[in-house]
N, C-alpha and C positions, 0 to 999 in steps of 0.2 A: 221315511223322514228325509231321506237323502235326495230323492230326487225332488221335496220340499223345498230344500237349501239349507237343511240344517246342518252344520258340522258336527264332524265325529265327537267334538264332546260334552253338546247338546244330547246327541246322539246315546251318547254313553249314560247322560244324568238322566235324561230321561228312563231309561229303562230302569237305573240301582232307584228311580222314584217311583216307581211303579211299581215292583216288587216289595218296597218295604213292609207292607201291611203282611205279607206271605206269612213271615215266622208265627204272627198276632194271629192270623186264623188257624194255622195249623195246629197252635199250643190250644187253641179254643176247641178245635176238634177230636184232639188228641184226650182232651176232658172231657168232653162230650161221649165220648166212644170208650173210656175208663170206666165213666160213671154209671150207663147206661150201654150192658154188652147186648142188648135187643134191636141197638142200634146198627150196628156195623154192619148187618146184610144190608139193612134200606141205604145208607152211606156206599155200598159199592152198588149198589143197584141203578143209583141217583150219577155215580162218575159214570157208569156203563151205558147209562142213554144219555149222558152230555158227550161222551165219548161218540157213540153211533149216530146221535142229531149231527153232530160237528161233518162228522164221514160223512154223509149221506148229503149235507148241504154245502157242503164247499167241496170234497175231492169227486162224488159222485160226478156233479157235468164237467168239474176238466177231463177225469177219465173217460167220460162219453166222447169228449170231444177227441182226445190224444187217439183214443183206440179202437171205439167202438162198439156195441152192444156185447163181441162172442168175447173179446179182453176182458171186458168188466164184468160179465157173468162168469167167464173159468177163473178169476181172479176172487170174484165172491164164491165162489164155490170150495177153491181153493183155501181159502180162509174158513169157510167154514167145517172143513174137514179137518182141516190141523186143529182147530176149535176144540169138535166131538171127539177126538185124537186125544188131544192132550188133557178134559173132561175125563174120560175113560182112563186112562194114563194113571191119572193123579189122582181118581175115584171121588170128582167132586160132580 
């Protein structure tokens, strides 16, 4: 927004107005997930691939681009070993 021309405190409402709905969904999901405990695997399942779409389409080609094919393969690789690591670990 800045290099827009917005001022910092454009800047600033914009954001506290964008977030205001947060608390609304989260009390909605927090019921959700009270009322219905069959829910709570598919609810981290559902963050776990907006999580890894997100990774995969936006840092994926910068890190192509910053480092290279063997960076971002020992960096995946690396993640996915602390993953099965901490999986085993914590016996989930």
């Amino acid at each position: 927004m800045e290099s827009a021309g917005f001022g910092r405190g454009q800047q600033f409402w914009a954001a506290v107005l964008t977030s205001t709905p947060q608390p609304v969904g989260a009390v909605c999901a927090y019921i959700a997930v009270e009322e219905i405990n069959g829910l709570l695997p598919f609810s981290f399942a559902f963050a776990a691939g907006a999580m890894l779409a997100l990774v995969v389409a936006e840092l994926g080609p910068e890190a192509y681009a910053a480092g290279g094919r063997l960076i971002v393969a020992a960096g995946t690789l690396a993640g996915a070993a602390a993953m099965l690591a901490l999986a085993a670990l914590l016996g989930v």
